[in-house]
matplotlib code that plots the C-alpha trace (Angstrom):
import matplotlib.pyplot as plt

x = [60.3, 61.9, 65.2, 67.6, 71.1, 74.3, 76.8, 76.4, 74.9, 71.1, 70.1, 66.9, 65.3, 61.8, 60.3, 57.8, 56.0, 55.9, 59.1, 57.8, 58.5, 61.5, 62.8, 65.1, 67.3, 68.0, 71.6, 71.7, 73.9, 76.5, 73.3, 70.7, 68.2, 65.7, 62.4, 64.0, 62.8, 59.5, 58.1, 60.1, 58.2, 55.2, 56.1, 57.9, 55.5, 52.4, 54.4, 55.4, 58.2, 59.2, 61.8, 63.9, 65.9, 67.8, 70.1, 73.5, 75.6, 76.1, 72.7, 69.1, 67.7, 70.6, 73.1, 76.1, 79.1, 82.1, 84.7, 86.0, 84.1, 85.7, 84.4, 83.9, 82.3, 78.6, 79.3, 79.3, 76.2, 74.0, 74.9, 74.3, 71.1, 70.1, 70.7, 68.3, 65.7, 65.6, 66.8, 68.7, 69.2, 68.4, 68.7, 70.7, 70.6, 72.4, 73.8, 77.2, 78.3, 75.6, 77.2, 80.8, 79.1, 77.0, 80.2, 82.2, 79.3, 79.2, 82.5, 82.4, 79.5, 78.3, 75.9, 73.5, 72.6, 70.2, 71.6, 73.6, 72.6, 75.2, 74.5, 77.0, 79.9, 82.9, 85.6, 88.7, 89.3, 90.2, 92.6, 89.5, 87.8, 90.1, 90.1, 86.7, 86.4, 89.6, 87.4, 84.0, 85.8, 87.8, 84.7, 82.9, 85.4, 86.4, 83.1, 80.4, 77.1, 75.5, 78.3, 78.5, 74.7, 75.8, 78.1, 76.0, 73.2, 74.8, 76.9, 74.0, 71.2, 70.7, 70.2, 66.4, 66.1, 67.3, 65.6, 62.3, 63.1, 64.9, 61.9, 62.2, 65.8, 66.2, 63.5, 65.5, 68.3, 66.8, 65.3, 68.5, 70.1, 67.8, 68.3, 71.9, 74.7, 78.0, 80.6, 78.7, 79.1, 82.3, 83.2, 81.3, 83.1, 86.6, 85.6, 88.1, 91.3, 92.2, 90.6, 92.1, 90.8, 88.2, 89.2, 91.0, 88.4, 85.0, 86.2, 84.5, 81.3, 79.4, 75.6, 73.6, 75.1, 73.5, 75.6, 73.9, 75.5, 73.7, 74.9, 76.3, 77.5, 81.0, 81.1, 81.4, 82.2, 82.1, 85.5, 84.6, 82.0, 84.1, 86.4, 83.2, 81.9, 85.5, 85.7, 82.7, 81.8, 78.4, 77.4, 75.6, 76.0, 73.2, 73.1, 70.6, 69.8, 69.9, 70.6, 73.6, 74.8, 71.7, 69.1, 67.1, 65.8, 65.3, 64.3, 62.7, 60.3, 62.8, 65.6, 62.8, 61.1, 65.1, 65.4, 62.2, 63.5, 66.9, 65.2, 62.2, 65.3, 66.4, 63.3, 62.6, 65.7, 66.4, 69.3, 72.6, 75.4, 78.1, 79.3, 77.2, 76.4, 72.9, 71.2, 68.0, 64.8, 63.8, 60.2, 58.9, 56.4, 58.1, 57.5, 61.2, 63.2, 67.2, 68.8, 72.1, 75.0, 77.1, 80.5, 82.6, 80.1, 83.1, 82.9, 80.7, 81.5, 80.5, 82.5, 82.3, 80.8, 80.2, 83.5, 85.2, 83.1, 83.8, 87.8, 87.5, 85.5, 88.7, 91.4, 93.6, 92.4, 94.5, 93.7, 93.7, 96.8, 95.9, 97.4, 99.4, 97.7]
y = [71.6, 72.3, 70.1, 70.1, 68.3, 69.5, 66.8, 64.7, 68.1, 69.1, 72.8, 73.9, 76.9, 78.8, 79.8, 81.9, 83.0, 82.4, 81.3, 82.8, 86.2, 88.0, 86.2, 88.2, 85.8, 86.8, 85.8, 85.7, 87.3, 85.0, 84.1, 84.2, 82.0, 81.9, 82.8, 86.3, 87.1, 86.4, 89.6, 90.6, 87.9, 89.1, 92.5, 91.5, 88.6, 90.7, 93.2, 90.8, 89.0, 85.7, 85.4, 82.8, 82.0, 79.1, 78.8, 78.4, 75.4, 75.1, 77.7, 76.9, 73.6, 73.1, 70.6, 71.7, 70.6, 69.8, 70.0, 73.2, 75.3, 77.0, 80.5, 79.5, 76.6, 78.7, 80.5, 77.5, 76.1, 79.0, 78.2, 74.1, 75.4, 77.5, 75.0, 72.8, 75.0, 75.8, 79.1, 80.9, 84.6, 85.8, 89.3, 88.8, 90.8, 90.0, 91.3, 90.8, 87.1, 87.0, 89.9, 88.7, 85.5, 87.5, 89.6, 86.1, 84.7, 87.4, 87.0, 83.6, 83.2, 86.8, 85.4, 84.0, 87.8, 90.1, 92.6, 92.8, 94.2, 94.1, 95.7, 96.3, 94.0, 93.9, 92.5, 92.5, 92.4, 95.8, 95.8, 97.1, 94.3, 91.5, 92.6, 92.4, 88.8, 87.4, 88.5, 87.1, 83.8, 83.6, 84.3, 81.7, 79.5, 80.0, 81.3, 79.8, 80.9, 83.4, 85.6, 85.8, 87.0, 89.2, 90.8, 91.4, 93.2, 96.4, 95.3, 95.5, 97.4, 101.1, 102.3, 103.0, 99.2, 97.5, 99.8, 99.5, 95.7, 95.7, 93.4, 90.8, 90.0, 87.7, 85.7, 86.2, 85.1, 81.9, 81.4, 82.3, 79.8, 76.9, 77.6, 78.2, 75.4, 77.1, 74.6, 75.5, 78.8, 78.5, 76.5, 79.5, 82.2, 80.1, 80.2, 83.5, 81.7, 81.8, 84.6, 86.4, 89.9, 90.2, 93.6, 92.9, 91.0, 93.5, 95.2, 91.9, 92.9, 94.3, 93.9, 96.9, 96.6, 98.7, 99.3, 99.8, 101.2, 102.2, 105.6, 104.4, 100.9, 100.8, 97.1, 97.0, 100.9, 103.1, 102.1, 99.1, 100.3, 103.0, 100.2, 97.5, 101.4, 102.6, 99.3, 98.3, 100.6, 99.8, 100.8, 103.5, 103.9, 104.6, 105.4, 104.6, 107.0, 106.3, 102.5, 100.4, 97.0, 94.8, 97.4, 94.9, 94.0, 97.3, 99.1, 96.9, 98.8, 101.2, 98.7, 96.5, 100.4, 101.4, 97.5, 98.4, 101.6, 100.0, 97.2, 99.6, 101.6, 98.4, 97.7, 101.0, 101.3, 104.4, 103.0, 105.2, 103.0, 105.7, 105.0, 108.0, 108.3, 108.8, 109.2, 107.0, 108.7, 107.2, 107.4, 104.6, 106.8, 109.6, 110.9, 111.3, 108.2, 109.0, 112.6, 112.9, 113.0, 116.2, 116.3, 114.0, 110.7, 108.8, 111.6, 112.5, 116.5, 118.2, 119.2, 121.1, 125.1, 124.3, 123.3, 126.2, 128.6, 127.1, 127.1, 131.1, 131.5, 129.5, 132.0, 133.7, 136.4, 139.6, 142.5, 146.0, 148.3, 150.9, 154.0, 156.3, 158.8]
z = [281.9, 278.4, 278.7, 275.8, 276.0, 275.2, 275.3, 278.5, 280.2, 280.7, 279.8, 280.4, 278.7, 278.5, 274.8, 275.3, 271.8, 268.3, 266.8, 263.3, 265.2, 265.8, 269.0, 272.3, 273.7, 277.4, 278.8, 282.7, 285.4, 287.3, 290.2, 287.9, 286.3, 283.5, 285.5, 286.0, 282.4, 282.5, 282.8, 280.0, 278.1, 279.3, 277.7, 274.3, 273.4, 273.1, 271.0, 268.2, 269.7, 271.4, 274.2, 275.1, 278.3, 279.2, 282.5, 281.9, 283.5, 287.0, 287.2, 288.2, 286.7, 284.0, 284.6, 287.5, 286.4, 289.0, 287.3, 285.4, 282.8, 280.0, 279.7, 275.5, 276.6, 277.2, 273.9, 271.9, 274.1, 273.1, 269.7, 270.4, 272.0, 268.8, 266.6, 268.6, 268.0, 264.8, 265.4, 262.5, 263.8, 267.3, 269.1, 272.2, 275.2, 278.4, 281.8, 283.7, 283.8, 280.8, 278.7, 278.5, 277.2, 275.0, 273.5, 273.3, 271.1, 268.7, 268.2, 266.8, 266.2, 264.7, 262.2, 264.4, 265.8, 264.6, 267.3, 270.3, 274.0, 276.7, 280.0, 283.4, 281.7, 280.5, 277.6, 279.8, 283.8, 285.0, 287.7, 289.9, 288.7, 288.7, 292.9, 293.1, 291.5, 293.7, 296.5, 295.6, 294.7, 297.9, 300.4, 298.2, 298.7, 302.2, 303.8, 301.6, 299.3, 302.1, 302.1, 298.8, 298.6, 301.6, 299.1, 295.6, 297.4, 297.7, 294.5, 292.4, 294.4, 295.2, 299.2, 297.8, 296.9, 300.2, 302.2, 300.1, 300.2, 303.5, 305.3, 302.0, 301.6, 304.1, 302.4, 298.9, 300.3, 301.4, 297.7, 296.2, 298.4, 297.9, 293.9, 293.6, 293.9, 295.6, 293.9, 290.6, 291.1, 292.3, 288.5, 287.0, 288.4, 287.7, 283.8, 284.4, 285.5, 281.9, 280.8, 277.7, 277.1, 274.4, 273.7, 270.8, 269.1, 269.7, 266.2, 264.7, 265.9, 263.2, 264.2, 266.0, 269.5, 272.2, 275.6, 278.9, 281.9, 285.3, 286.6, 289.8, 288.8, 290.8, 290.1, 286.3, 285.5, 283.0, 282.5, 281.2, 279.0, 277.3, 276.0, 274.8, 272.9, 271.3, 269.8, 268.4, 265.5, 264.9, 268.4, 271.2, 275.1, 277.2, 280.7, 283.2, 285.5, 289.1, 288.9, 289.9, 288.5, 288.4, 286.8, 284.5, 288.2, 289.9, 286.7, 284.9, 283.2, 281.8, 280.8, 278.6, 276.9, 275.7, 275.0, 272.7, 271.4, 270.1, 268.3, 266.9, 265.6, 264.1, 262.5, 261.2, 259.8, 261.8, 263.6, 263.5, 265.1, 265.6, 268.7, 270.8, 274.1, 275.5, 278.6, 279.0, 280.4, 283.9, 282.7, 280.2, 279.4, 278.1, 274.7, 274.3, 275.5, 274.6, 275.3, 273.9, 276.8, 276.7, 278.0, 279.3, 280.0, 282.0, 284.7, 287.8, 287.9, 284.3, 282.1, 279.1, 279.8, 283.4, 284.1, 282.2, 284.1, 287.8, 286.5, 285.7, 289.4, 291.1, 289.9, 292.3, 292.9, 292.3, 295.0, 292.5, 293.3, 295.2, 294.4, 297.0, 299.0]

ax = plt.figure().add_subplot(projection="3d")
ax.plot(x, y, z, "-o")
ax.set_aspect("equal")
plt.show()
């Protein structure tokens, strides 16, 4: 097991691949670990590239920490962990807990990316969000780690997935329970005490950044995305259709072929960062993967035509004078 030590900590990672190629860095979600991404390994690695995971402190077999983490604490440990390597540039793609890390990172430390993916995240608490972390927090406190796994099921999972699943979860739960540490989780999750917005810093991104948002993510919205896109210039939205928060797990097939798309474009040199918004096709296979997003992107009901033509069919209606006998 790969072990590398930053200060008095332990982190353990997986490099899978030639380090000559270009190499994907995966950053995890808050209960996440570094085995999650092996089947993206086993998709990039025979297509030129090597991937690298690594669980973050206080996460599978990397060191837990008791005491308090700083939230620029696991920036500057991805770059510790780089440098250990021998790694020079790296694209980065990440998820939730993962992207906030991710956006930190190429903040400070910019020139280590080749490109930037961030998917259901977030640069600054929402007021929607601030509630939903005081709650997680608390009933990890109070209650403990199984209500907390009560909780991100139908946080990060459609109806289709549980019920599909529905005969497994108990199982996962157990797993997920045997492999996460509460108090580390608990020191994770308090990385936000302090938490200053980023928002005022994502200008200073200038590398290809890519934005993913599931279409029925209510935990990180697309109120949160819209700020992470109006600030970063070099930059495009996509949506995934039907998922929710955790859609590099329910859709993995179609979050790793727009993964491929983005850094083809990259490659190619036919990447246009101009801070567009697209809609993601739900089938890998598709000839055409991206379909520009019309309207309003931030809203469920359309906008645009359809809406000017449902306003005109709402009018008051106006009864014709009729004229006397």
């Amino acid at each position: 097991m790969p072990i590398t030590q930053y200060g008095k900590h332990q982190v353990h990672y997986e490099l899978i691949g030639d380090t000559d190629r270009p190499i994907i860095t995966f950053l995890n979600g808050l209960t996440q670990n570094a085995t999650l991404w092996r089947g993206y390994a086993d998709y990039f690695v025979p297509r030129g590239y090597a991937v690298l995971a690594y669980d973050l402190l206080g996460q599978g077999n990397s060191s837990k920490p008791i005491i308090d983490i700083k939230l620029a604490m696991h920036a500057d440990m991805l770059d510790h962990l780089l440098e250990q390597l021998g790694i020079e540039q790296t694209h980065l793609a990440a998820i939730s807990f993962g992207g906030v890390i991710a956006l930190d990172f190429a903040i400070r430390h910019g020139q280590r990316l080749r490109s930037l993916t961030v998917m259901s995240t977030f640069a600054e608490l929402t007021p929607h969000l601030e509630f939903f972390g005081a709650v997680m927090l608390q009933g990890l406190a109070e209650i403990g780690l199984p209500y907390l796994q009560h909780l991100l099921y139908p946080l990060n999972m459609s109806s289709a997935w549980i019920s599909t699943h529905h005969e497994q979860i108990s199982a996962m739960k157990r797993a997920g329970f045997i492999g996460n540490d509460g108090y580390a989780l608990q020191n994770l999750m308090e990385s936000f005490v302090d938490f200053q917005p980023l928002t005022p810093d994502l200008a200073r991104i200038s590398v290809p950044t890519l934005i993913m948002n599931g279409e029925f993510d209510f935990f990180t919205p697309r109120e949160c995305h819209e700020v992470i896109r109006r600030q970063i210039s070099n930059s495009r939205l996509l949506l995934i259709q039907h998922a929710y928060h955790a859609f590099t797990l329910e859709y993995p097939a179609v979050t790793m072929r727009q993964l491929e798309v983005f850094l083809g474009q990259i490659s190619d040199g036919t990447w246009e960062g101009d801070q567009s918004v697209w809609i993601a096709a739900d089938n890998p296979d598709a000839p055409v993967q991206w379909l520009p997003c019309s309207g309003d992107w931030r809203r469920a009901i359309q906008t645009g035509e359809a809406k000017t033509l449902l306003h005109e069919s709402i009018q008051p209606h106006t009864p014709a004078r009729r004229s006397n006998p």
